[in-house]
N, C-alpha and C positions, 0 to 999 in steps of 0.2 A: 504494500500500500504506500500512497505516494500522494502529496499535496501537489495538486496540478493548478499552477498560475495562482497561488494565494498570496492574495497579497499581504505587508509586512503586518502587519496587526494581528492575522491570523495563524502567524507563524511564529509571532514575541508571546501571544496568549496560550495557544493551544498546543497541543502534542500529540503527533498522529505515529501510534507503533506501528513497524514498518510489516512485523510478521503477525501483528492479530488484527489489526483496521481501528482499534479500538483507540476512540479520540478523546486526549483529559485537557482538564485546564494546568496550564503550569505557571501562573501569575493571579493575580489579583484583575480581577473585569471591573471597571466602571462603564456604568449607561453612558453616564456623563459624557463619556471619552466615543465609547461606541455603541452604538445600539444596536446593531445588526455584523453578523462574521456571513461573509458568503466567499466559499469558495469550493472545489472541486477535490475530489480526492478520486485516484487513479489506482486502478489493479490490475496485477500480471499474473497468469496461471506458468506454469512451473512442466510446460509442455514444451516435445522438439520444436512445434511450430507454435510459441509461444502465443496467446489471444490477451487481449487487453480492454478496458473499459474502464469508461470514468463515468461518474454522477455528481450532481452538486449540491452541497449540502449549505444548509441556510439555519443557522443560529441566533434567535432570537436574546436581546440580553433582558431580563425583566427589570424593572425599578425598585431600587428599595431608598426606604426613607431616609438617605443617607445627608442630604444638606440641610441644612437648618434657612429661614427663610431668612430673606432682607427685606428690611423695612425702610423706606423711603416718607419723609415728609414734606411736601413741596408747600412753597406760598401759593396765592392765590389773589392777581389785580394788585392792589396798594398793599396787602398784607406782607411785612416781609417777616423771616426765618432765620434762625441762628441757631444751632443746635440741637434742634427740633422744637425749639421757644417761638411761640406765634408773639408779633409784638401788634397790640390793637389796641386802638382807639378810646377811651370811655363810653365817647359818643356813637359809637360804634353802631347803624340800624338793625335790628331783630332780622332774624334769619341772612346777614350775611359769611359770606364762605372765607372759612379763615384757615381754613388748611386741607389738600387732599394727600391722605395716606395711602401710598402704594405699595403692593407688597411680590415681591418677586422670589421665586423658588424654582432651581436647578433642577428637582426633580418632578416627574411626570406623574398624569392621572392622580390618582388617589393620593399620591403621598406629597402633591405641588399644594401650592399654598392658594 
């Protein structure tokens, strides 16, 4: 068995034994980095007139909750911000917008913010 046209990420992560086919991880996977391994893996029988094939195999990487979110606090118009300190007015009119909090997270579906 043989990694046919993998590219480098699938060859720094994974390990493909040459005499069982049997494919492990030999590093640490982040989604982060990659979310998907696609490549091909190639076999030769052990015949005078030897025959060969390949198939391509595709590895999904799942998410885990591994970043913690960022919090972002913006001004808003004349509102300004320092350290996440809204600075307003006394006179300030009822219902205006003094600050929008945004929040952004590395990881996906269920475990993003």
């Amino acid at each position: 068995y043989t990694f046919h046209q993998a590219p480098d990420a699938v060859r720094r992560l994974l390990r493909l034994d040459r005499s069982t086919g049997l494919i492990t991880v030999q590093g640490p996977i982040d989604r982060e980095d990659v979310s998907t391994l696609k490549f091909s893996v190639g076999a030769k029988d052990k015949g005078a007139n030897p025959k060969s094939a390949r198939t391509q195999v595709i590895i999904t990487i799942k998410d885990m909750n591994d970043n913690k979110p960022t919090i972002e606090i913006r001004g808003i118009g004349l509102v300004t911000h320092q350290d996440g300190v809204a600075n307003i007015s006394e006179d300030v009119p009822v219902a205006t917008a003094v600050a929008l909090v945004q929040v952004s997270d590395r990881d996906e579906g269920e475990n993003a913010a």
